[in-house]
ROKE-712149 format. One line per 5 residues: number of its first residue (from 0); their letters; for each residue z, x, y of N, C-alpha, C, O. Coordinates in nm, 3 decimals, always signed. Atoms other than C-alpha are relative to their C-alpha. Example, Ala and Ser with C-alpha at 12.3 -4.5 7.8 and 13.67 -1.06 7.14 Angstrom:
BEGIN
0	AS	+0.000/+0.089/-0.119/+0.780/+1.230/-0.450/+0.000/+0.090/+0.120/+0.066/+0.194/+0.118 ~ -0.006/-0.082/-0.119/+0.714/+1.367/-0.106/+0.073/-0.077/+0.109/+0.090/-0.026/+0.220
// end
This chain:
BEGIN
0	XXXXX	-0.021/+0.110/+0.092/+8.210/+8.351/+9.531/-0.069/-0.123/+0.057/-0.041/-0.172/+0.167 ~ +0.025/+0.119/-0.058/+8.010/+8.056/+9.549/+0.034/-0.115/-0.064/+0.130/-0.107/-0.140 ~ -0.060/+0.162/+0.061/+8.039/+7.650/+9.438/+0.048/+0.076/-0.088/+0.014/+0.186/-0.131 ~ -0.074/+0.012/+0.153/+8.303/+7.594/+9.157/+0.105/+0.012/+0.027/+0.155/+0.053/+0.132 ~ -0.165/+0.020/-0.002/+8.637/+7.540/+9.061/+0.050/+0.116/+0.034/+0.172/+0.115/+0.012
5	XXXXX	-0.050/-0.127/-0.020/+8.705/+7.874/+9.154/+0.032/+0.008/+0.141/+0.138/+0.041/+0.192 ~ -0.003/+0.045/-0.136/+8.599/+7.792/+9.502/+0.099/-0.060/+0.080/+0.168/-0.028/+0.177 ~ -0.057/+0.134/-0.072/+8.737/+7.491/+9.576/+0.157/-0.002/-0.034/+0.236/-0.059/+0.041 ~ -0.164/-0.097/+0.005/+9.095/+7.644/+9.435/+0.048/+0.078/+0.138/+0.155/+0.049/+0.191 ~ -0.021/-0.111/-0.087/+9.063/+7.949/+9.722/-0.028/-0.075/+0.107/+0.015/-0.026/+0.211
10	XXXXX	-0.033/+0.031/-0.162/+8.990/+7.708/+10.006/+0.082/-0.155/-0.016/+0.085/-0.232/+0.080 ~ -0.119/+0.087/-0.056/+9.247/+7.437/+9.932/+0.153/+0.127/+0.038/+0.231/+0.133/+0.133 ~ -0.121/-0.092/-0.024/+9.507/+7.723/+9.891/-0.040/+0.038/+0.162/+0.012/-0.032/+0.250 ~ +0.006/-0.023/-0.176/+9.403/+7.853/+10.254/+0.017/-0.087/+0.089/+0.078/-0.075/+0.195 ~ -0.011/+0.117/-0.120/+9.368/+7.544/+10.411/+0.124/-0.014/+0.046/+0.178/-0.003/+0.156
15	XXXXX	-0.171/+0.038/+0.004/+9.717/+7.451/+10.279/+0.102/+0.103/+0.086/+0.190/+0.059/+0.161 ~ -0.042/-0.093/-0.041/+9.842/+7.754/+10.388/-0.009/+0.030/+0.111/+0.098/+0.068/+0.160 ~ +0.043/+0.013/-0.094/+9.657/+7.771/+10.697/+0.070/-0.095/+0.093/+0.105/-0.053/+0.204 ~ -0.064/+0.178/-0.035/+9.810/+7.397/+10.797/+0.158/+0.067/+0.033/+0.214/+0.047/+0.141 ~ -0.166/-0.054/+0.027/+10.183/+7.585/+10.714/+0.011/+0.101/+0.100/+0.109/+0.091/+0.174
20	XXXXX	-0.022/-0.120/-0.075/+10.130/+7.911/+10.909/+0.104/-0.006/+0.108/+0.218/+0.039/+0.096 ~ -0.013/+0.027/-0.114/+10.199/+7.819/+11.239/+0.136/-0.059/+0.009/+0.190/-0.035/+0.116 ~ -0.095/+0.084/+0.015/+10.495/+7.607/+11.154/+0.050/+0.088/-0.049/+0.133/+0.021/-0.112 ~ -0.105/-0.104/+0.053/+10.675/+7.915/+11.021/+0.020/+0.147/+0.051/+0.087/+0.237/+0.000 ~ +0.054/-0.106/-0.125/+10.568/+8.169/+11.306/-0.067/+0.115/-0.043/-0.036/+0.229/-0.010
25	XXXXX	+0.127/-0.077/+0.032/+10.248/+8.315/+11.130/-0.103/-0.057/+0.120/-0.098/-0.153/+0.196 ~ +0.100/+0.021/-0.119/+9.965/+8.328/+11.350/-0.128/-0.085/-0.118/-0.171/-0.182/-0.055 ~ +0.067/+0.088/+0.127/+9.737/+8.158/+11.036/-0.068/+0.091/-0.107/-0.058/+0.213/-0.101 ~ +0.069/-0.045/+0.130/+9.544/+8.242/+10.717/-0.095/-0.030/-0.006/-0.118/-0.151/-0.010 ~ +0.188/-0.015/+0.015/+9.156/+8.323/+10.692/+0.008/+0.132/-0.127/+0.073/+0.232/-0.156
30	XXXXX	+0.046/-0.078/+0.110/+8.972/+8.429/+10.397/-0.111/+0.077/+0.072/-0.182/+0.013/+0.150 ~ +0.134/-0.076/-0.014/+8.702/+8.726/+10.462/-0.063/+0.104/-0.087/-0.010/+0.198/-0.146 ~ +0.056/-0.041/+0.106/+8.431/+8.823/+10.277/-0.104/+0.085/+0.037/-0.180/+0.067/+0.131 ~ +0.058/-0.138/-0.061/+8.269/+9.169/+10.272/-0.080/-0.009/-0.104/-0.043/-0.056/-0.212 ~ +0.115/-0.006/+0.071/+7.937/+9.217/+10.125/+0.000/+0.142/+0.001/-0.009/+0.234/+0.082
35	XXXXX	+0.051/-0.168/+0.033/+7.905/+9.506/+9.938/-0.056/+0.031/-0.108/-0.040/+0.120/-0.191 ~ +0.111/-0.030/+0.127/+7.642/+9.449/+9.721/-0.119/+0.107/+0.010/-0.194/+0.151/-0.077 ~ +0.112/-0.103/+0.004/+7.420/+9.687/+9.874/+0.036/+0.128/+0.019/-0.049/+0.209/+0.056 ~ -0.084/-0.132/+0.028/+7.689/+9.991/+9.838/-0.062/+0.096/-0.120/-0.101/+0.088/-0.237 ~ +0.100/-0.083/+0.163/+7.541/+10.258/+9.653/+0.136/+0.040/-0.067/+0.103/+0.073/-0.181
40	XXXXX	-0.067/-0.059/+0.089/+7.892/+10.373/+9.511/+0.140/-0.045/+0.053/+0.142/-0.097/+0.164 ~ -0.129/+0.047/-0.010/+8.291/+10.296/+9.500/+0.027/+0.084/+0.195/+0.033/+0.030/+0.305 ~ -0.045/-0.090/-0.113/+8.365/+10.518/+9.794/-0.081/-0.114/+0.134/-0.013/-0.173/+0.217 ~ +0.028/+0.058/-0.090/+8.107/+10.337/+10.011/+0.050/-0.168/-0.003/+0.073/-0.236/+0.097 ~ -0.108/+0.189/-0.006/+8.272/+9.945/+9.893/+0.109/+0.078/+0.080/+0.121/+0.073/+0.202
45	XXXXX	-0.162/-0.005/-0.078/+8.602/+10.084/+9.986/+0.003/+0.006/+0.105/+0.078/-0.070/+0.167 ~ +0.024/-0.017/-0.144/+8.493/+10.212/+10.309/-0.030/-0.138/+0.114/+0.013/-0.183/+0.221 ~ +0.030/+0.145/-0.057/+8.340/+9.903/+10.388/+0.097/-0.081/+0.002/+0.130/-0.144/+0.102 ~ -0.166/+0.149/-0.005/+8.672/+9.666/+10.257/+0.085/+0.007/+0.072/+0.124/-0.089/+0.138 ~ -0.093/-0.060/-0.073/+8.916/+9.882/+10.409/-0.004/+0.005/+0.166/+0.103/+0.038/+0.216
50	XXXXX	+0.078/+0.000/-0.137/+8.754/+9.865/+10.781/+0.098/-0.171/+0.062/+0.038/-0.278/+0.071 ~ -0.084/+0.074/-0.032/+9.087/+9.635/+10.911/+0.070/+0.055/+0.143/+0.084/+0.168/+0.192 ~ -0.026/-0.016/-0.146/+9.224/+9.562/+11.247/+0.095/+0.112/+0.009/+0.175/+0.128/-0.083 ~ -0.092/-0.081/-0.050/+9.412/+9.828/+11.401/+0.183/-0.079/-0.007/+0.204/-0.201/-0.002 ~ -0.134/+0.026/+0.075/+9.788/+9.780/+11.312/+0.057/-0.093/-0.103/+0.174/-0.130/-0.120
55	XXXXX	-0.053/+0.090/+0.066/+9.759/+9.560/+11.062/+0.063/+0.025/-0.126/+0.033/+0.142/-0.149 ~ -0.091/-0.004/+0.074/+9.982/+9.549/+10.768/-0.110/+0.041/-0.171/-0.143/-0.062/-0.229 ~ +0.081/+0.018/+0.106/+9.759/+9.659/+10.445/+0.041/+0.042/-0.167/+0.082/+0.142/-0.227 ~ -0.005/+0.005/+0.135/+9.773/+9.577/+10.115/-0.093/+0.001/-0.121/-0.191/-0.072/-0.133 ~ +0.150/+0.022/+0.070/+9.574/+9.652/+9.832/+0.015/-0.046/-0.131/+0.132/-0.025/-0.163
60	XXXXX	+0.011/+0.050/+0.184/+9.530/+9.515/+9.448/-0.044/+0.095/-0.049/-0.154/+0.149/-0.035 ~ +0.036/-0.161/+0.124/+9.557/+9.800/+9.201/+0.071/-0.010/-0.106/+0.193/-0.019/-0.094 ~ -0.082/+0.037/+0.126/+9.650/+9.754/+8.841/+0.110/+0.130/-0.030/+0.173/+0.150/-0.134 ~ -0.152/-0.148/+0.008/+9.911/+10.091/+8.896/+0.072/-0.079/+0.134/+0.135/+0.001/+0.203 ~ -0.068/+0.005/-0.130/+10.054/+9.884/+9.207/+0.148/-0.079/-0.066/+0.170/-0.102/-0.185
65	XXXXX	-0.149/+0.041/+0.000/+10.421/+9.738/+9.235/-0.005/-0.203/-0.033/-0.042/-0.287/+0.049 ~ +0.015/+0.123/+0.026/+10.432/+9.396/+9.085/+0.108/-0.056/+0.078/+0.213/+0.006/+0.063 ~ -0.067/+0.081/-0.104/+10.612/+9.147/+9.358/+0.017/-0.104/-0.116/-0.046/-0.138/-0.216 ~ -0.011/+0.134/+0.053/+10.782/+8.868/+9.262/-0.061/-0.093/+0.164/-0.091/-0.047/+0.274 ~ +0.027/+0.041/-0.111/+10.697/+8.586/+9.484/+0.092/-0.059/+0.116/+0.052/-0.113/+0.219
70	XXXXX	-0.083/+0.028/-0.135/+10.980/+8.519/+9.702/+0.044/+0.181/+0.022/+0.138/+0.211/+0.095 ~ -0.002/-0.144/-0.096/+10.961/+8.930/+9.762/-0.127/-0.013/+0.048/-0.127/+0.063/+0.145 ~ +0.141/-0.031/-0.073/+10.591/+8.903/+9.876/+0.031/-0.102/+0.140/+0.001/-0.086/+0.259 ~ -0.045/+0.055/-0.115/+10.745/+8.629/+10.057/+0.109/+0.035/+0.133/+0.106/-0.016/+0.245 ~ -0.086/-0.081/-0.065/+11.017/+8.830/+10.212/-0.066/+0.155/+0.071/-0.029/+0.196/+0.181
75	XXXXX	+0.104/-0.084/-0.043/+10.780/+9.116/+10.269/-0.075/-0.059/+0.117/-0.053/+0.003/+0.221 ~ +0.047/+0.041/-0.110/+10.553/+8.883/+10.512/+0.098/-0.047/+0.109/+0.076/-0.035/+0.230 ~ -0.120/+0.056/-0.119/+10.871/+8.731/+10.690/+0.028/+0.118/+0.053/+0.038/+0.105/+0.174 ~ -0.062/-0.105/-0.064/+10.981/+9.082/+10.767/-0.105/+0.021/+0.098/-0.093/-0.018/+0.214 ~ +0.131/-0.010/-0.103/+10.621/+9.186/+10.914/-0.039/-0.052/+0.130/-0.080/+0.004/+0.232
80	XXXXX	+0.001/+0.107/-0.102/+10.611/+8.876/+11.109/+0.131/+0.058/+0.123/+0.112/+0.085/+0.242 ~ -0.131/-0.027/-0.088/+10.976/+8.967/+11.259/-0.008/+0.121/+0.050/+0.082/+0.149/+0.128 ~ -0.023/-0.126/-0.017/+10.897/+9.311/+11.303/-0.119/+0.018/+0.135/-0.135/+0.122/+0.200 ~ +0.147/+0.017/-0.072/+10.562/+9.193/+11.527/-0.103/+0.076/-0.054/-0.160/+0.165/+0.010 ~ +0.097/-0.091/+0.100/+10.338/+9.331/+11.267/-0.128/-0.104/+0.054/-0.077/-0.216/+0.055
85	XXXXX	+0.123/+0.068/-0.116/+9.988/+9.151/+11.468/-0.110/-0.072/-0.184/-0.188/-0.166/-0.198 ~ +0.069/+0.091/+0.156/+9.849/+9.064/+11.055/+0.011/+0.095/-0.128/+0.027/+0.217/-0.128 ~ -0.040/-0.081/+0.132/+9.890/+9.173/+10.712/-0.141/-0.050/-0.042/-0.181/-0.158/+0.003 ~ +0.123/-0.051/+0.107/+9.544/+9.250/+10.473/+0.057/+0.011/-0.123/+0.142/+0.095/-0.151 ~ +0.027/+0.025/+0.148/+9.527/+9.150/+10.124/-0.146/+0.111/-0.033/-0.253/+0.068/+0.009
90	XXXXX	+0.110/-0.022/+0.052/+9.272/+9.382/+9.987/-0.019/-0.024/-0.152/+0.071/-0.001/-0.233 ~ +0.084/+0.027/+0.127/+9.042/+9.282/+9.674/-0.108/+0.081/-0.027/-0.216/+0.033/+0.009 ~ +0.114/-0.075/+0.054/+8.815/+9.585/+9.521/-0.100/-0.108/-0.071/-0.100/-0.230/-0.087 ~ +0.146/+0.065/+0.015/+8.465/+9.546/+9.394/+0.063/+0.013/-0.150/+0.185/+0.003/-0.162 ~ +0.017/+0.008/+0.084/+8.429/+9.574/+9.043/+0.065/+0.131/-0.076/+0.112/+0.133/-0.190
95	XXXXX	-0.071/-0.125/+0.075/+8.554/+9.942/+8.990/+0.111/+0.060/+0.078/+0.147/+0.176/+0.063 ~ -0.124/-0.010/-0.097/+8.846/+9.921/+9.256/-0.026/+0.107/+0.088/-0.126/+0.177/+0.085 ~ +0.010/-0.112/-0.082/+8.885/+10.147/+9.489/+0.047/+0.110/-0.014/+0.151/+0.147/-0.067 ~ +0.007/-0.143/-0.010/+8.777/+10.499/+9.576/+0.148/+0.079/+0.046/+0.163/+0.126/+0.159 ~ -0.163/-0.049/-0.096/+9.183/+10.633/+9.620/-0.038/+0.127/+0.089/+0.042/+0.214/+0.125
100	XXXXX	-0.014/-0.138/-0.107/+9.093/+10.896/+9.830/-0.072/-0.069/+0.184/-0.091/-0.007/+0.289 ~ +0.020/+0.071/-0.158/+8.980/+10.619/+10.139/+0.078/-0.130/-0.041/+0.007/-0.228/-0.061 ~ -0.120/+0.114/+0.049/+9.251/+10.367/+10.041/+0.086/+0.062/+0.177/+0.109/+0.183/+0.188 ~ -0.042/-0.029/-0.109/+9.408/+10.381/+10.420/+0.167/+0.047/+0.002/+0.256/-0.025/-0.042 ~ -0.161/-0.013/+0.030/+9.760/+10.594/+10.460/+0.087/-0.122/+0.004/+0.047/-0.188/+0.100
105	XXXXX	-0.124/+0.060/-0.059/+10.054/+10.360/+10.473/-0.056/-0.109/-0.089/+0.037/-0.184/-0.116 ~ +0.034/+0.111/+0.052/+9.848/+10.098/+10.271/+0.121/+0.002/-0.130/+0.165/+0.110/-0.170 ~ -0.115/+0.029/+0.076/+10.121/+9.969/+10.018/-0.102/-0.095/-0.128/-0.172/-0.190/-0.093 ~ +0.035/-0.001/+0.115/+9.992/+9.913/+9.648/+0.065/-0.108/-0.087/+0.171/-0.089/-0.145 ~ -0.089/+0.122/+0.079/+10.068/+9.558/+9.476/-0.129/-0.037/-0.108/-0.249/-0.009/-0.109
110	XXXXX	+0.084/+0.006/+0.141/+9.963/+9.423/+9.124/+0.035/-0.121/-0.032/+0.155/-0.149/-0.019 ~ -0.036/+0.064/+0.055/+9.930/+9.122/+8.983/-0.003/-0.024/-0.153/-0.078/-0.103/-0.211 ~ +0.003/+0.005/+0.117/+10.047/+9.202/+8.638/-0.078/+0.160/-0.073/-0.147/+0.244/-0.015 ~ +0.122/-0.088/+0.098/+9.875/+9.446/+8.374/-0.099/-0.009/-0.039/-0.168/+0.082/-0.085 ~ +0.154/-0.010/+0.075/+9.585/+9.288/+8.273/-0.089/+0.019/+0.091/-0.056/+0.055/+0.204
115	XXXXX	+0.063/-0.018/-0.104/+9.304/+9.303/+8.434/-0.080/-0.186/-0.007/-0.124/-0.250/-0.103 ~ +0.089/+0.108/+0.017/+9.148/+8.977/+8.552/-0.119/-0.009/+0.086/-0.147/+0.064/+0.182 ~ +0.106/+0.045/-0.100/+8.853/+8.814/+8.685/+0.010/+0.002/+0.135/+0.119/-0.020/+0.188 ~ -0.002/-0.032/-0.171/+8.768/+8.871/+9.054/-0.008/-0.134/+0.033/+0.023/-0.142/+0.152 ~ -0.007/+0.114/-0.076/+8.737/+8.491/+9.110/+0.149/-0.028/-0.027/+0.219/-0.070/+0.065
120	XXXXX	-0.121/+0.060/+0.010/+9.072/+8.430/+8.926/+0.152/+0.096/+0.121/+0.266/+0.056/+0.145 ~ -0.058/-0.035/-0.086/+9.208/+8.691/+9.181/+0.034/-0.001/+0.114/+0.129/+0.037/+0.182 ~ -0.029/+0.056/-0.130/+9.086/+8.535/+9.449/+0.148/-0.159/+0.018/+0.239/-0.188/+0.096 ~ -0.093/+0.110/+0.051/+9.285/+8.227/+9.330/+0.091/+0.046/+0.031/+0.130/+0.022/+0.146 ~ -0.144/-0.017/-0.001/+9.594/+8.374/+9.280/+0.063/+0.088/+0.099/+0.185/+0.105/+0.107
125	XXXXX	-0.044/-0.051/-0.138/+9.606/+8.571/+9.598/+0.019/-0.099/+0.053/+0.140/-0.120/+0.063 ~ +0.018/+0.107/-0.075/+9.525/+8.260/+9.782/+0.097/-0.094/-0.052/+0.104/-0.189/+0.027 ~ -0.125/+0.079/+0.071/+9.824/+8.072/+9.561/+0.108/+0.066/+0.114/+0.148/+0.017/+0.219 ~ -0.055/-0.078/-0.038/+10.015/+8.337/+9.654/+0.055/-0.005/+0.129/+0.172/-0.039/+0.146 ~ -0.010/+0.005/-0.122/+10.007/+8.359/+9.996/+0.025/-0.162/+0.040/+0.140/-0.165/+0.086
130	XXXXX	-0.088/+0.091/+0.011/+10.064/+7.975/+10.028/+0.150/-0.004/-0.014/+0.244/-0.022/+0.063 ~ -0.115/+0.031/+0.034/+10.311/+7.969/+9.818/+0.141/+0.076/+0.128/+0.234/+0.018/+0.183 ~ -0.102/-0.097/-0.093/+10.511/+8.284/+10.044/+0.053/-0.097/+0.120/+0.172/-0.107/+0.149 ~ +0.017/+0.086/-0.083/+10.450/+8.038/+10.307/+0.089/-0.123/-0.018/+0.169/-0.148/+0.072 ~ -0.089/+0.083/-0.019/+10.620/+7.746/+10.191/+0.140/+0.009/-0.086/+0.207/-0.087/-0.122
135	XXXXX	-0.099/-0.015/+0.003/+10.893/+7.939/+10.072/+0.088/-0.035/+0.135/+0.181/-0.114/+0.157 ~ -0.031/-0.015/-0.157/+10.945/+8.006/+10.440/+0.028/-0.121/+0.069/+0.117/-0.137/+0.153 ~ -0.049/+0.143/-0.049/+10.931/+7.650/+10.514/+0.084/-0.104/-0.065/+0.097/-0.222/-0.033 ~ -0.112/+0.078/+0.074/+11.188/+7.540/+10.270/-0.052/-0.098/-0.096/+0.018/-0.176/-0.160 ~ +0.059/+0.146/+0.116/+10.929/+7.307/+10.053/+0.039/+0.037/-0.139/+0.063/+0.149/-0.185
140	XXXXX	-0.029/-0.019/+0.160/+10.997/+7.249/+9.700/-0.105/+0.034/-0.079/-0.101/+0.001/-0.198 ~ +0.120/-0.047/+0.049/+10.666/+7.397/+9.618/+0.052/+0.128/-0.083/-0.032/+0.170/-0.162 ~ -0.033/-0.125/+0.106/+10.836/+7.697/+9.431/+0.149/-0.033/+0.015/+0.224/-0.066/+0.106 ~ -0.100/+0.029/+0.102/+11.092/+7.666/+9.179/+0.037/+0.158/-0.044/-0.046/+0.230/-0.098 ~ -0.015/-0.110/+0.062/+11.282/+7.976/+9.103/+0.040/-0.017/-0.168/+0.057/+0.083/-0.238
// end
């Protein structure tokens, strides 16, 4: 994703989020971005996205996954954290999601919603998202049940 409101959405949410981490005993929040424009096919994106640190916590975006509310996505990372889980992975497929047959065991399957949206508006609302979990954790009045 380059310039645009799309942008400049996904790195205030991180920043913000980023700024919060630490103050709620996350180690912090970075966005990373995998080029896989020169993938000849789903199997080789996935391979490529999926390629995450050794024990880390992974999650992927799949319109069959378990829709979270957000003080469970938020309760989900607090546990991780408490459990010494070393980082949790957001994954974001390419354009035709991922190849399920290299989707990593144990990876846990979340959705936001039924429709399908735009890959920038997903970056968005991951990057909300994860904030927001965040200043559940820190007691701000940033989410309203």
């Amino acid at each position: 994703m380059r310039n645009g409101p799309e942008r400049e959405m996904v790195d205030d949410y991180i920043r913000r989020a980023d700024q919060m981490a630490r103050g709620v005993g996350f180690h912090g929040v970075e966005e990373q971005v995998v080029d896989i424009a020169k993938c000849r096919d789903r199997a080789e994106e996935t391979d490529k996205i999926v390629a995450v640190p050794d024990g880390a916590a992974v999650f992927v975006l799949d319109e069959c996954g378990k829709a979270l509310t957000s003080r469970q996505i938020a309760r989900t990372l607090g546990d991780l954290r408490d459990s010494g889980t070393s980082a949790a992975v957001l994954l974001i497929g390419g354009a035709d999601g991922f190849e399920p047959s290299r989707i990593p065991r144990g990876a846990r399957k979340i959705s936001f919603g039924a429709q399908t949206w735009p890959h920038k508006l997903v970056r968005v609302m991951a990057a909300e998202q994860i904030y927001r979990a965040l200043s559940i954790h820190a007691g701000s009045p940033y989410h309203r049940d």
